[in-house]
MOPAC internal coordinates of N, CA, C and O (Angstrom, degrees):
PM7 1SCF
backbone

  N    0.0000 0     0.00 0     0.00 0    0    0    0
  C    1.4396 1     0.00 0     0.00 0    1    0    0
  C    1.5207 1   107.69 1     0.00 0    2    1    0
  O    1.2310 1   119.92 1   -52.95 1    3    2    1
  N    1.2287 1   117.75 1   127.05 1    3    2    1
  C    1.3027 1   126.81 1   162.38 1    5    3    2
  C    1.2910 1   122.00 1   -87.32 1    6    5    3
  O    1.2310 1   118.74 1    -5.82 1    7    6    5
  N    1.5439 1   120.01 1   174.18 1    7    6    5
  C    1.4783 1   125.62 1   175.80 1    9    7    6
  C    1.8172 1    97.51 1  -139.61 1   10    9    7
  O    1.2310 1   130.74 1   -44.72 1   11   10    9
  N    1.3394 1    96.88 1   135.28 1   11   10    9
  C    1.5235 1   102.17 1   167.48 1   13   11   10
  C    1.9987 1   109.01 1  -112.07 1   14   13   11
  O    1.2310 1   131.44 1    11.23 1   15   14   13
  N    1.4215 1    95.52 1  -168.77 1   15   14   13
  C    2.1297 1    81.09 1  -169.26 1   17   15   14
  C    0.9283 1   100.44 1   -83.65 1   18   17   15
  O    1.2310 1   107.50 1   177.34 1   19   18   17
  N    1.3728 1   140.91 1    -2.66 1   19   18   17
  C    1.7591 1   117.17 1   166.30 1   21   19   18
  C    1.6759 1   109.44 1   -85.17 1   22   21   19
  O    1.2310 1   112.84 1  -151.15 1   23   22   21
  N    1.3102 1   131.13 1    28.85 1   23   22   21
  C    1.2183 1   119.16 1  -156.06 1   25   23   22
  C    1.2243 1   140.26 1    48.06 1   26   25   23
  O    1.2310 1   116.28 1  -170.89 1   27   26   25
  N    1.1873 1   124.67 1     9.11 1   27   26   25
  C    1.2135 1   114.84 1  -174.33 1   29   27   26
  C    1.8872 1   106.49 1   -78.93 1   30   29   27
  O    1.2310 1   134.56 1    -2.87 1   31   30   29
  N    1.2263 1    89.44 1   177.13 1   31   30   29
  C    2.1454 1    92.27 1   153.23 1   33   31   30
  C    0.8906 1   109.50 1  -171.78 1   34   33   31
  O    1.2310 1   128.99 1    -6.26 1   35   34   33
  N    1.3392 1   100.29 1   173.74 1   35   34   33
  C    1.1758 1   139.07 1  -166.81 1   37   35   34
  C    1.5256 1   132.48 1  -106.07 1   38   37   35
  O    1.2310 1   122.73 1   -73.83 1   39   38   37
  N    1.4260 1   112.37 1   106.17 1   39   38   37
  C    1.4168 1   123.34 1  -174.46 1   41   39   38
  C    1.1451 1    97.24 1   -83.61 1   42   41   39
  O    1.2310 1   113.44 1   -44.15 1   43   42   41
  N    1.8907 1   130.01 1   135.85 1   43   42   41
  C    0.9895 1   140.18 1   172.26 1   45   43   42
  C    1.8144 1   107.29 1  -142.20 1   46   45   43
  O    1.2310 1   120.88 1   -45.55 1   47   46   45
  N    1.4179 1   115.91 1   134.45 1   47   46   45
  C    1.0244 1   132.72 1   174.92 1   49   47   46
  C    1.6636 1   103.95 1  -107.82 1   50   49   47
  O    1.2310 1   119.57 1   -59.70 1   51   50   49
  N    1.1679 1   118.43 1   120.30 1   51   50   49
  C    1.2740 1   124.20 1  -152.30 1   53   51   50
  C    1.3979 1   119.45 1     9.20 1   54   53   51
  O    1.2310 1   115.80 1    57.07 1   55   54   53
  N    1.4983 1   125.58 1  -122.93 1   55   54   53
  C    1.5944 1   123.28 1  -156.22 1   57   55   54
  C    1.9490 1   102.73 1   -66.08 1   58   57   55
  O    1.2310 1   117.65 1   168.94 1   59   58   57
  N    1.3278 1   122.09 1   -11.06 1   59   58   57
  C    1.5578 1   139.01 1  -149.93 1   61   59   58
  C    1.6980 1    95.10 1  -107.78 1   62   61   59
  O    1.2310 1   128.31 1   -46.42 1   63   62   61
  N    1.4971 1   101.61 1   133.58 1   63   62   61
  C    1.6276 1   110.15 1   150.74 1   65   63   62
  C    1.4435 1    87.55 1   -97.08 1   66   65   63
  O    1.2310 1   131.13 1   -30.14 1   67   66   65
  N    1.9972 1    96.13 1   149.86 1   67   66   65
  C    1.1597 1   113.33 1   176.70 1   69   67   66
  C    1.7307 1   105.97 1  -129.48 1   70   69   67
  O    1.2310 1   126.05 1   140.66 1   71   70   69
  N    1.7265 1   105.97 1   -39.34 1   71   70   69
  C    1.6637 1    82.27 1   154.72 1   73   71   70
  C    1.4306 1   140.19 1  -146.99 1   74   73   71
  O    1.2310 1    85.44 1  -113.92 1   75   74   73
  N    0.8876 1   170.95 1    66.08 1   75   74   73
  C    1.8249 1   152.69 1   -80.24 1   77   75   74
  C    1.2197 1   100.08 1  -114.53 1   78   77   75
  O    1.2310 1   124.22 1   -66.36 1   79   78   77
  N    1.9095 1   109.51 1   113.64 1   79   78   77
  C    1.3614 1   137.01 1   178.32 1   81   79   78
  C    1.7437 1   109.36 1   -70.03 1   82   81   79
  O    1.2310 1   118.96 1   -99.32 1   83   82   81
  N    1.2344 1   119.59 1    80.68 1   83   82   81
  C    1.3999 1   122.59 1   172.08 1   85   83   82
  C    2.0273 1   112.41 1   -70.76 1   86   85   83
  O    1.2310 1   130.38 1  -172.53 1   87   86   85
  N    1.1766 1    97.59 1     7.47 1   87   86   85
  C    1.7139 1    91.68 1   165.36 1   89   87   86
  C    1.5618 1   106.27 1   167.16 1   90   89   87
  O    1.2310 1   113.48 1    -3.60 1   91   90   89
  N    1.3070 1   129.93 1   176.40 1   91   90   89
  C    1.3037 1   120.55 1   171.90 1   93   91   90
  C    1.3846 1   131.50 1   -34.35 1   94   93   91
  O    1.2310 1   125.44 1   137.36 1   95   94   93
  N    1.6963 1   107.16 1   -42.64 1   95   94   93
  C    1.8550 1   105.90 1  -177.43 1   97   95   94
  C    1.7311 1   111.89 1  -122.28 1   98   97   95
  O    1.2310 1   126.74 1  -168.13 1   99   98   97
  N    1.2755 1   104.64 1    11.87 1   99   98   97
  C    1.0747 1   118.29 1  -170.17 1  101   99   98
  C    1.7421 1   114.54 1  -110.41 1  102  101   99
  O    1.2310 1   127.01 1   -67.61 1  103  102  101
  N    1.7574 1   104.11 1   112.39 1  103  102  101
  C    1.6843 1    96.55 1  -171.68 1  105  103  102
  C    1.6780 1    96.19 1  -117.85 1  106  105  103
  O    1.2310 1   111.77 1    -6.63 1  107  106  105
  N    0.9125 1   133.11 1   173.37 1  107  106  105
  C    1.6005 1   148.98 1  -164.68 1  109  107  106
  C    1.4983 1   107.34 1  -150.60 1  110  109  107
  O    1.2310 1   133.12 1   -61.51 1  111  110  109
  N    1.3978 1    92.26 1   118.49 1  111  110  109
  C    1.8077 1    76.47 1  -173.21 1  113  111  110
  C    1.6322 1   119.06 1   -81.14 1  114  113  111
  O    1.2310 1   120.40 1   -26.87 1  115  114  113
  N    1.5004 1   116.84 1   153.13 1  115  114  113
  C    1.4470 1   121.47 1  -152.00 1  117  115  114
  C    1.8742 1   109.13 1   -52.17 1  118  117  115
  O    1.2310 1   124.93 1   145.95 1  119  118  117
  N    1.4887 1   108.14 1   -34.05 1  119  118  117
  C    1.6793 1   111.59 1   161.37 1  121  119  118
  C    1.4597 1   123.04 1   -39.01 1  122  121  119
  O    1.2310 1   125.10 1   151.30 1  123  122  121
  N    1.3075 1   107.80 1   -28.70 1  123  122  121
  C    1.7365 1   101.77 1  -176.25 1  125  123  122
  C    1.4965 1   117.89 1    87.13 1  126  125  123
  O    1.2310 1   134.62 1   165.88 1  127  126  125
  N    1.7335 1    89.34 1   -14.12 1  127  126  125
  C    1.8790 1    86.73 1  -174.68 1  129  127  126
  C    1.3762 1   120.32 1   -81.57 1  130  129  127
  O    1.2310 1   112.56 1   -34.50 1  131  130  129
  N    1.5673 1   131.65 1   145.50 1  131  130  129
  C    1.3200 1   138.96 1  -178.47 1  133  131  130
  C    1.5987 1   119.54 1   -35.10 1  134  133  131
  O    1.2310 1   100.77 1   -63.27 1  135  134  133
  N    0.8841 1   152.53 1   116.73 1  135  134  133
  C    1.4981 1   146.71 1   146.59 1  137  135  134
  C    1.3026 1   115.21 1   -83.09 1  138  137  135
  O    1.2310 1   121.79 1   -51.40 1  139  138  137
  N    1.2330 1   114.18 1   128.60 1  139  138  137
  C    1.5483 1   133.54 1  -179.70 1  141  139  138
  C    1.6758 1   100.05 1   -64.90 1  142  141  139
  O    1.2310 1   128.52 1   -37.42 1  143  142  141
  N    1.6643 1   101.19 1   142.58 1  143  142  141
  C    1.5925 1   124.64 1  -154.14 1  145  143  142
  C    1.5557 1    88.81 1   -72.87 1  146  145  143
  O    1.2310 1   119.16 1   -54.89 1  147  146  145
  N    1.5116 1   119.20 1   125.11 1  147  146  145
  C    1.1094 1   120.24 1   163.45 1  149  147  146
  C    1.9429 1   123.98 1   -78.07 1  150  149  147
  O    1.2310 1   113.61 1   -88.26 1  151  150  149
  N    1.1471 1   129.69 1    91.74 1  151  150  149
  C    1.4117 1   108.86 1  -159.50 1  153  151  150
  C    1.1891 1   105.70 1   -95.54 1  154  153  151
  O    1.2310 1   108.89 1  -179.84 1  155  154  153
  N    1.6531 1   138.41 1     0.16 1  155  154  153
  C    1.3083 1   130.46 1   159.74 1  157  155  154
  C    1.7441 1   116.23 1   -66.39 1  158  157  155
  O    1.2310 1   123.74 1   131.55 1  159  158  157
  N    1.7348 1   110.43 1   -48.45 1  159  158  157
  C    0.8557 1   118.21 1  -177.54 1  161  159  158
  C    1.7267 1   128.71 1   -61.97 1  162  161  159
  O    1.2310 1   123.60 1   160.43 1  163  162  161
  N    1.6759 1   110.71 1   -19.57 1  163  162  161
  C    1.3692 1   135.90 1   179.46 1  165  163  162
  C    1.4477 1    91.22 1   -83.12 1  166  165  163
  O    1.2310 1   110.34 1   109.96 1  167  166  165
  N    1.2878 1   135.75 1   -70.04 1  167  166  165
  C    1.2707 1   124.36 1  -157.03 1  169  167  166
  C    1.5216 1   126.28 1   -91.74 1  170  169  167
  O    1.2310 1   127.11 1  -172.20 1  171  170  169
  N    2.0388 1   103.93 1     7.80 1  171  170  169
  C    1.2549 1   108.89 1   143.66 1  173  171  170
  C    1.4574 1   126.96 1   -69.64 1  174  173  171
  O    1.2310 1   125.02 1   153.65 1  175  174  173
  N    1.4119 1   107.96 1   -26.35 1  175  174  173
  C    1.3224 1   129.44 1  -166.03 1  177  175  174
  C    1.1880 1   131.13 1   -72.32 1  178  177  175
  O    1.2310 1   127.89 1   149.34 1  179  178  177
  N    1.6078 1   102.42 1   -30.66 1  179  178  177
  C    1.3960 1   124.99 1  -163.97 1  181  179  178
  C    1.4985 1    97.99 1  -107.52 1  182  181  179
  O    1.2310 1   115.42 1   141.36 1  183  182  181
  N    1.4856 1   126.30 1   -38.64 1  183  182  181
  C    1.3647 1   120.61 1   152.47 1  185  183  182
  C    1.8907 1   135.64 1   -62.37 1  186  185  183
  O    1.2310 1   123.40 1  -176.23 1  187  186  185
  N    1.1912 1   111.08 1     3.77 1  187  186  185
  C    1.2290 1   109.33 1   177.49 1  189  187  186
  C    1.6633 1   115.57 1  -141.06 1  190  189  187
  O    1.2310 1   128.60 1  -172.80 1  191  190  189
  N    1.1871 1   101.04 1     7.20 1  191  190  189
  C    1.8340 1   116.61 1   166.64 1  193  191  190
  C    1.6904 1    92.42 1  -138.65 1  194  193  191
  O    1.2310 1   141.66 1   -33.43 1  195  194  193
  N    1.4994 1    75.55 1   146.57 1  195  194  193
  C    1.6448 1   112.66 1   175.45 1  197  195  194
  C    1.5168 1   107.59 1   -41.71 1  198  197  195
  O    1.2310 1   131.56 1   -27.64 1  199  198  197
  N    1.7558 1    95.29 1   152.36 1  199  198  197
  C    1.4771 1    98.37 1   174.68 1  201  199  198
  C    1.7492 1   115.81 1   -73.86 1  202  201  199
  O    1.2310 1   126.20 1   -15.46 1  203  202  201
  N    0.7135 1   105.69 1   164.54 1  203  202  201
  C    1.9600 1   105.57 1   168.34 1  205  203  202
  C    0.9822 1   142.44 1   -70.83 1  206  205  203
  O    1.2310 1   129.30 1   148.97 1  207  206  205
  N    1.2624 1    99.67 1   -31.03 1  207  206  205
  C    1.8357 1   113.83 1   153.72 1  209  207  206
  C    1.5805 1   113.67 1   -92.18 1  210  209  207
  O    1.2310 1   115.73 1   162.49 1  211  210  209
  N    1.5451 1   125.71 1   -17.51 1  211  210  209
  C    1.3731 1    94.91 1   149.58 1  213  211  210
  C    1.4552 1   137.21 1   -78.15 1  214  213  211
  O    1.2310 1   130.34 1   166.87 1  215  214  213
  N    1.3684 1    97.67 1   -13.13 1  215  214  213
  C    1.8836 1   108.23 1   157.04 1  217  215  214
  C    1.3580 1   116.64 1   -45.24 1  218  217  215
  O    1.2310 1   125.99 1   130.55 1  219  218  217
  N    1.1799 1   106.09 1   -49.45 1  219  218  217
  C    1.0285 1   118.23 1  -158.54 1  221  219  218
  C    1.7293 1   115.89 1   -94.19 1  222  221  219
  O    1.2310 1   126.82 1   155.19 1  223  222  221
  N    1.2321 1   104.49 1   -24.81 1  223  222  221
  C    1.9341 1   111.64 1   156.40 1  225  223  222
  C    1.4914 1   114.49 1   -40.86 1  226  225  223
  O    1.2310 1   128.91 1   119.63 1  227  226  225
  N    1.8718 1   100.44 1   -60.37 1  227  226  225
  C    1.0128 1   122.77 1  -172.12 1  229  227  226
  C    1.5818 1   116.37 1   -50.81 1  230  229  227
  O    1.2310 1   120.78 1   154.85 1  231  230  229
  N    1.4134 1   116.11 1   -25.15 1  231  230  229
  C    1.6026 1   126.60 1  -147.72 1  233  231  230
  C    1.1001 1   128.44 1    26.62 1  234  233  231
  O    1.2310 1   130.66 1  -118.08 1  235  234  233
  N    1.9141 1    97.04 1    61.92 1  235  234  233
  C    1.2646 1   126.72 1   154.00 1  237  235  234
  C    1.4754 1   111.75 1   -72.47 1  238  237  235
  O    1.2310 1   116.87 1   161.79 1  239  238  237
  N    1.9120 1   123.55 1   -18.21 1  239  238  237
  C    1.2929 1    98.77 1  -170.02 1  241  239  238
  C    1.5418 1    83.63 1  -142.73 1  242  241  239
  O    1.2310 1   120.23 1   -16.33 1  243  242  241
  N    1.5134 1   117.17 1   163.67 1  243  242  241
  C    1.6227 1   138.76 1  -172.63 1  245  243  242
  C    1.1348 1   134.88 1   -71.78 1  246  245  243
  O    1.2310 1   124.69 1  -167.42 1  247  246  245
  N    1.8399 1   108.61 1    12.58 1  247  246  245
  C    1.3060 1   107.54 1  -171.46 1  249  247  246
  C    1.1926 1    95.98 1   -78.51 1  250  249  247
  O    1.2310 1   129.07 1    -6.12 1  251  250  249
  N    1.7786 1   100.12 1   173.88 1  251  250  249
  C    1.3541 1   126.69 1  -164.50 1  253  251  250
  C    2.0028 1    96.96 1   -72.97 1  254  253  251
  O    1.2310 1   113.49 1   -54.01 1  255  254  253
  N    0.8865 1   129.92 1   125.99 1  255  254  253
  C    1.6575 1   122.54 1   161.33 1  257  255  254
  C    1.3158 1    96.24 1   -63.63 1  258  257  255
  O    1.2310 1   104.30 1     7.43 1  259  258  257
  N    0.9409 1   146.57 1  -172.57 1  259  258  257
  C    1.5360 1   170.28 1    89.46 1  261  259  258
  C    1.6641 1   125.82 1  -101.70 1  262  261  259
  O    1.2310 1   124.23 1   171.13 1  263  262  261
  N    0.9357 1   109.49 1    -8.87 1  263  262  261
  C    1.9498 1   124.56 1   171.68 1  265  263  262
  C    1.2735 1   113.01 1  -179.43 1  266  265  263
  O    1.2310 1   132.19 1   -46.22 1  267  266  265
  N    1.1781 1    94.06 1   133.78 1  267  266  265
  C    1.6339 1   129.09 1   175.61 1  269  267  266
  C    1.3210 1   117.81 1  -136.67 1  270  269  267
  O    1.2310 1   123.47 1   -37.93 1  271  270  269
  N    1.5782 1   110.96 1   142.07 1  271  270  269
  C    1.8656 1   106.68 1   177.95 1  273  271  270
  C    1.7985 1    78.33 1  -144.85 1  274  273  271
  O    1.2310 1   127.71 1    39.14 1  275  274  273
  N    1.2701 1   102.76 1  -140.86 1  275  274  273
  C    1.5565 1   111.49 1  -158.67 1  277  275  274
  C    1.6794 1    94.73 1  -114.60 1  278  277  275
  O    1.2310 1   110.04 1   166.76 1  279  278  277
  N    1.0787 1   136.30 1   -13.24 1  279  278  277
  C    1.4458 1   148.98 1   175.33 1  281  279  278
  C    1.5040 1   123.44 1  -117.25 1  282  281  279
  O    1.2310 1   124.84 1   164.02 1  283  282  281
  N    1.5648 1   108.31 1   -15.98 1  283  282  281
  C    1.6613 1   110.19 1   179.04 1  285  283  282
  C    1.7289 1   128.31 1  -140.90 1  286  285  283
  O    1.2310 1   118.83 1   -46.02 1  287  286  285
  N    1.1681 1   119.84 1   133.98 1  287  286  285
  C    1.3989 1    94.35 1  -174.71 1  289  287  286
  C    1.6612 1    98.64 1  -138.50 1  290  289  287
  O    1.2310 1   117.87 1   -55.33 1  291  290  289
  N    1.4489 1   121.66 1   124.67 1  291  290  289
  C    1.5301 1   151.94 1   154.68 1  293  291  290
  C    1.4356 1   126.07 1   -74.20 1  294  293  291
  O    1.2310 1   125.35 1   -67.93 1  295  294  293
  N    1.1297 1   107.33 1   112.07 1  295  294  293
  C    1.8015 1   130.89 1  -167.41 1  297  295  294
  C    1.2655 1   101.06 1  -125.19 1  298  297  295
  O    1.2310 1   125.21 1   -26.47 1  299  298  297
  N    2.0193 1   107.61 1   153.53 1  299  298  297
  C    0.9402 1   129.97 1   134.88 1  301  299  298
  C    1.4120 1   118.07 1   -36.85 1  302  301  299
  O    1.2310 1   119.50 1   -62.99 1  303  302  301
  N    1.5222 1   118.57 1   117.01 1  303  302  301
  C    2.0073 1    93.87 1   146.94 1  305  303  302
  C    1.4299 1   131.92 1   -65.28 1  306  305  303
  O    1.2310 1   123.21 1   -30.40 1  307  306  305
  N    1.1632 1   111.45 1   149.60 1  307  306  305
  C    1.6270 1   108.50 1   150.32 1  309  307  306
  C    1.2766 1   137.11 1   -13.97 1  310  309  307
  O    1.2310 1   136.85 1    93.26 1  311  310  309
  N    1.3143 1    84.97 1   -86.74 1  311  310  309
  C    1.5595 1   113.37 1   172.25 1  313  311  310
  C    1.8204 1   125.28 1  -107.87 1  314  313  311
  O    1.2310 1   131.66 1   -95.73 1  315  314  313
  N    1.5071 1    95.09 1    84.27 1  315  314  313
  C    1.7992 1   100.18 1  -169.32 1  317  315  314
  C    1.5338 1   112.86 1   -59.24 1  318  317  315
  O    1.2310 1   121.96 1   -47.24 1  319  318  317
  N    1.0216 1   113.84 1   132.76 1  319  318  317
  C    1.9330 1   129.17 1   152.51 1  321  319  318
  C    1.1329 1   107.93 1   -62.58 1  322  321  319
  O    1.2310 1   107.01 1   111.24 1  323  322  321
  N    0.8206 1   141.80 1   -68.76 1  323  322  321
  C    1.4535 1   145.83 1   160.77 1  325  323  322
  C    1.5505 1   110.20 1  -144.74 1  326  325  323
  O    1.2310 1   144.87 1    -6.06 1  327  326  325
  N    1.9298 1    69.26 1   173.94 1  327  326  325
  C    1.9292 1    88.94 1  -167.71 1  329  327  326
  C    1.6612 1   109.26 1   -45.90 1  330  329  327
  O    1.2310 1   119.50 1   -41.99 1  331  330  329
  N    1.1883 1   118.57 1   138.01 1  331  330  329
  C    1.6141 1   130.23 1   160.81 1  333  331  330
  C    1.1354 1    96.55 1   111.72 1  334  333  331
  O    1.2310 1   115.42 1   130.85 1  335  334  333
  N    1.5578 1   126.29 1   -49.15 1  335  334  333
  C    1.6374 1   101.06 1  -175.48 1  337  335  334
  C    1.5317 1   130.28 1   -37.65 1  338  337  335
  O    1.2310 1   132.30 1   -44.27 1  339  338  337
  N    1.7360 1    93.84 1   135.73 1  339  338  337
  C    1.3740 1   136.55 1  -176.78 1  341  339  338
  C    1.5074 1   115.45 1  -126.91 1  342  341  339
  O    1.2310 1   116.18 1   -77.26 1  343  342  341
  N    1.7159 1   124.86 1   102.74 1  343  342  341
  C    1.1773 1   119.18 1   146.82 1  345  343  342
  C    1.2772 1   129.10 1   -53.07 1  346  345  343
  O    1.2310 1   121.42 1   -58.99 1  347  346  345
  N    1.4568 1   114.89 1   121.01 1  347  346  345
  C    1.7853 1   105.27 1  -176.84 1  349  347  346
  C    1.8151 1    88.15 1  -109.70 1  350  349  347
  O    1.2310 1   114.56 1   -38.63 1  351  350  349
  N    1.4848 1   127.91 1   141.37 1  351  350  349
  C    1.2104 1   131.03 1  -168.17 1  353  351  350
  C    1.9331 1   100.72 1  -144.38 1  354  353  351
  O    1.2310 1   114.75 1   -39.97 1  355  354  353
  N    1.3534 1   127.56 1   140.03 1  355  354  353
  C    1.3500 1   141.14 1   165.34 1  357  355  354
  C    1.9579 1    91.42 1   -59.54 1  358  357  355
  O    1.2310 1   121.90 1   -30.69 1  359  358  357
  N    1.1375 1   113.97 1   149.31 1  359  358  357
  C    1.3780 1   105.59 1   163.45 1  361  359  358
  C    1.4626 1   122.88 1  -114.19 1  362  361  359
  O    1.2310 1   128.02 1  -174.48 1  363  362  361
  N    1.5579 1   102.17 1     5.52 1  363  362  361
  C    1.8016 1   115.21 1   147.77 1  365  363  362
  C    1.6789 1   116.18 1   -68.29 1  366  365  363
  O    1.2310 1   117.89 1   -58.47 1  367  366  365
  N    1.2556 1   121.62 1   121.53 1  367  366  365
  C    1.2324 1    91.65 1  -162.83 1  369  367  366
  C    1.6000 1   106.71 1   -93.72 1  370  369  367
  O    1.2310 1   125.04 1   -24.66 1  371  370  369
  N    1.4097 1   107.92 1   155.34 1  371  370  369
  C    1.7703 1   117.02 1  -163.53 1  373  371  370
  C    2.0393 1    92.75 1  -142.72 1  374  373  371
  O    1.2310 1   141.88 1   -21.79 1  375  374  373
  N    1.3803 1    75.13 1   158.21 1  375  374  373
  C    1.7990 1    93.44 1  -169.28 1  377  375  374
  C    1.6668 1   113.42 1  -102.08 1  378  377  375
  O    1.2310 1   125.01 1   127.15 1  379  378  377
  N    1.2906 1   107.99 1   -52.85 1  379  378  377
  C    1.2079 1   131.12 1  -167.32 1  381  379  378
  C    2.1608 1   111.54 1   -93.86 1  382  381  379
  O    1.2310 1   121.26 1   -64.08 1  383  382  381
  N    1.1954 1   115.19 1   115.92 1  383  382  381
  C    1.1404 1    97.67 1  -153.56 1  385  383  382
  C    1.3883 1   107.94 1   -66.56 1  386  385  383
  O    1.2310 1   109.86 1   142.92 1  387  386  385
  N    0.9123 1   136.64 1   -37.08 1  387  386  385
  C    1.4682 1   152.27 1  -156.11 1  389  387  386
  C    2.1299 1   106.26 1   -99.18 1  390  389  387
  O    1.2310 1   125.59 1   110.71 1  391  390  389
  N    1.0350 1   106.87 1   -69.29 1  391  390  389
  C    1.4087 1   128.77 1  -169.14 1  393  391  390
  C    1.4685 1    95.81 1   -69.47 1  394  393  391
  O    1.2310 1    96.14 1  -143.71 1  395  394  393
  N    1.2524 1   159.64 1    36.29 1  395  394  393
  C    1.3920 1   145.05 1   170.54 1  397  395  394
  C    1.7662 1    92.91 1  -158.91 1  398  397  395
  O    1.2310 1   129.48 1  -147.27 1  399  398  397
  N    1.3960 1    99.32 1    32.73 1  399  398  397
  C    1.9916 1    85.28 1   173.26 1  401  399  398
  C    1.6788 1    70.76 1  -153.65 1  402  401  399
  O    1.2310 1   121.46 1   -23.11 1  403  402  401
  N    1.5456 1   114.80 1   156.89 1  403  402  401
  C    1.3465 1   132.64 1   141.47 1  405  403  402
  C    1.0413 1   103.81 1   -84.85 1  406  405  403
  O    1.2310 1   132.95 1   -12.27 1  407  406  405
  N    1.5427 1    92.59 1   167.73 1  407  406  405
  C    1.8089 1   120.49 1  -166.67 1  409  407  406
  C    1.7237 1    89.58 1   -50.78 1  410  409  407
  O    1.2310 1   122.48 1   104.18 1  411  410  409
  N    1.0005 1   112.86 1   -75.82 1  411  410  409
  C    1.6477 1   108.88 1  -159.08 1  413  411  410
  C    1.1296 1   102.26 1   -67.67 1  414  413  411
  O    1.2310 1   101.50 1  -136.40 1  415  414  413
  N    1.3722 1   151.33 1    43.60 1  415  414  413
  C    1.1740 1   159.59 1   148.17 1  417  415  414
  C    1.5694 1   112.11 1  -112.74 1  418  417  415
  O    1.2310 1   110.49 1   138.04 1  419  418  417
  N    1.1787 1   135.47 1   -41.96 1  419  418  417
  C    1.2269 1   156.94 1   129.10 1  421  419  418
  C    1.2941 1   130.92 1    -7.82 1  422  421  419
  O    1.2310 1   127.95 1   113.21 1  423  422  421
  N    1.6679 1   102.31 1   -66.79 1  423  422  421
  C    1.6940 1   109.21 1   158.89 1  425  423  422
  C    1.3073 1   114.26 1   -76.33 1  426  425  423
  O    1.2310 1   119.66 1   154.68 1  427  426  425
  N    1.5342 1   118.26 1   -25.32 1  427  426  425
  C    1.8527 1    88.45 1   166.98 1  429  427  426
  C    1.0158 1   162.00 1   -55.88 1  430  429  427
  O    1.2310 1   136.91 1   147.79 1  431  430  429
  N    1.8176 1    84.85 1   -32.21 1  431  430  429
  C    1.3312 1   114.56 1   174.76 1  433  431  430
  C    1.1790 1   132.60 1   -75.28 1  434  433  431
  O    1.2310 1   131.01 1   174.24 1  435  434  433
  N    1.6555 1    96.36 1    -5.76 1  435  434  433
  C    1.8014 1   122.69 1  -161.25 1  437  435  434
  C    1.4225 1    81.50 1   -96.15 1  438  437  435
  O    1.2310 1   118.32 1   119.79 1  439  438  437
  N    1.5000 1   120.81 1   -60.21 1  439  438  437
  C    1.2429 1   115.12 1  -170.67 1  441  439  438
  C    1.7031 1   122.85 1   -64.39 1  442  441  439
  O    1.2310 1   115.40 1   158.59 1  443  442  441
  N    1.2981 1   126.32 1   -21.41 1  443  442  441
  C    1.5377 1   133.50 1   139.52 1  445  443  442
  C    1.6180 1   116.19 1   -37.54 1  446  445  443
  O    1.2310 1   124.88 1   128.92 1  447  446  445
  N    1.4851 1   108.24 1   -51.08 1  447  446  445
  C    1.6432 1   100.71 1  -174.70 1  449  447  446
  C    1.6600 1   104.51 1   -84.46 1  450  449  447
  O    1.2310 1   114.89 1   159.60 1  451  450  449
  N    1.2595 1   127.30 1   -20.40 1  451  450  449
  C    1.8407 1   133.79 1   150.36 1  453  451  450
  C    1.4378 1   100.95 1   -37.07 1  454  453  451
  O    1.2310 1   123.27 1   103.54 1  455  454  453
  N    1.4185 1   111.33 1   -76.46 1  455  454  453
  C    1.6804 1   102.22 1  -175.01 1  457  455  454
  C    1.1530 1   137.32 1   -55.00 1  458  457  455
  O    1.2310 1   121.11 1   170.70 1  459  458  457
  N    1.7278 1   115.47 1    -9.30 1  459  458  457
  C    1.1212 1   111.43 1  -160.82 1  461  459  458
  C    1.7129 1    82.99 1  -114.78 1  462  461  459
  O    1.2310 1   123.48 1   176.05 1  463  462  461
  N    0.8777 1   110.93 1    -3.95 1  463  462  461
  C    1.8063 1   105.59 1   175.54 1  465  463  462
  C    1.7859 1   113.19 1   -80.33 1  466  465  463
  O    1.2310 1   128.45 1   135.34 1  467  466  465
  N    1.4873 1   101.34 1   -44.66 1  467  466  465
  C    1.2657 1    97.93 1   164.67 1  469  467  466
  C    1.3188 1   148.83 1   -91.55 1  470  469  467
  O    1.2310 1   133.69 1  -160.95 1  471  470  469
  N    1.4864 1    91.15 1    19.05 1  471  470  469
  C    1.5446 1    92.70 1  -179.04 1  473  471  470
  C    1.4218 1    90.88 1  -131.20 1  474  473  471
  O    1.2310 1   123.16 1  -159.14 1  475  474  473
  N    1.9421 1   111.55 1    20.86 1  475  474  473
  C    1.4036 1    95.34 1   138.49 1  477  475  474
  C    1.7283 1   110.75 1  -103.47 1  478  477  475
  O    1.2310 1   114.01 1   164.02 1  479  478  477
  N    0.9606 1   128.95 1   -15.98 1  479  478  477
  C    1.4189 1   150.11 1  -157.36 1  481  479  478
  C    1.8953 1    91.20 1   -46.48 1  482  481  479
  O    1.2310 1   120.10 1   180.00 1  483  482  481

């Protein structure tokens, strides 16, 4: 298996890639060609493995931290949209963005993604 600079790799069975690992659960087959969105298979998936940021609380996975307190934690993504993106995440884990935090749970987290705006600003 190789690695190129976006991380990805490359599974090869002798002289042949067979599939290119664009992230932990995510394979692409070695053609490059599109596969139609599986949405049974995603939302079995996402209900019976861990969330990604609790992977990632845990430092089960390699992103960059950039902030941590005792209630919140701010990462690099993976895969940036553009320059500066920052996931800011509760590290209790919650489903619903709004409805599973009280107000003062709510503004903290708001005020976590405040800090991290201006001290990219």
């Amino acid at each position: 298996m190789t690695l190129d600079r976006s991380g990805a790799s490359d599974r090869r069975h002798g002289d042949r890639d067979t599939s290119r690992s664009i992230g932990h659960d995510v394979v692409m087959p070695a053609d490059g060609k599109r596969v139609p969105f599986d949405s049974e298979e995603y939302t079995e998936r996402t209900r019976t493995n861990s969330c990604f940021v609790c992977r990632l609380a845990s430092n089960s996975y390699g992103e960059h931290v950039v902030y941590r307190d005792d209630h919140h934690i701010a990462f690099l993504p993976r895969f940036h949209v553009q320059l500066g993106d920052v996931l800011v995440a509760p590290l209790e884990h919650r489903e619903a963005v709004a409805d599973d935090f009280t107000t003062d749970e709510y503004l903290s987290l708001q005020a976590v993604v405040h800090r991290i705006a201006r001290a990219l600003a």
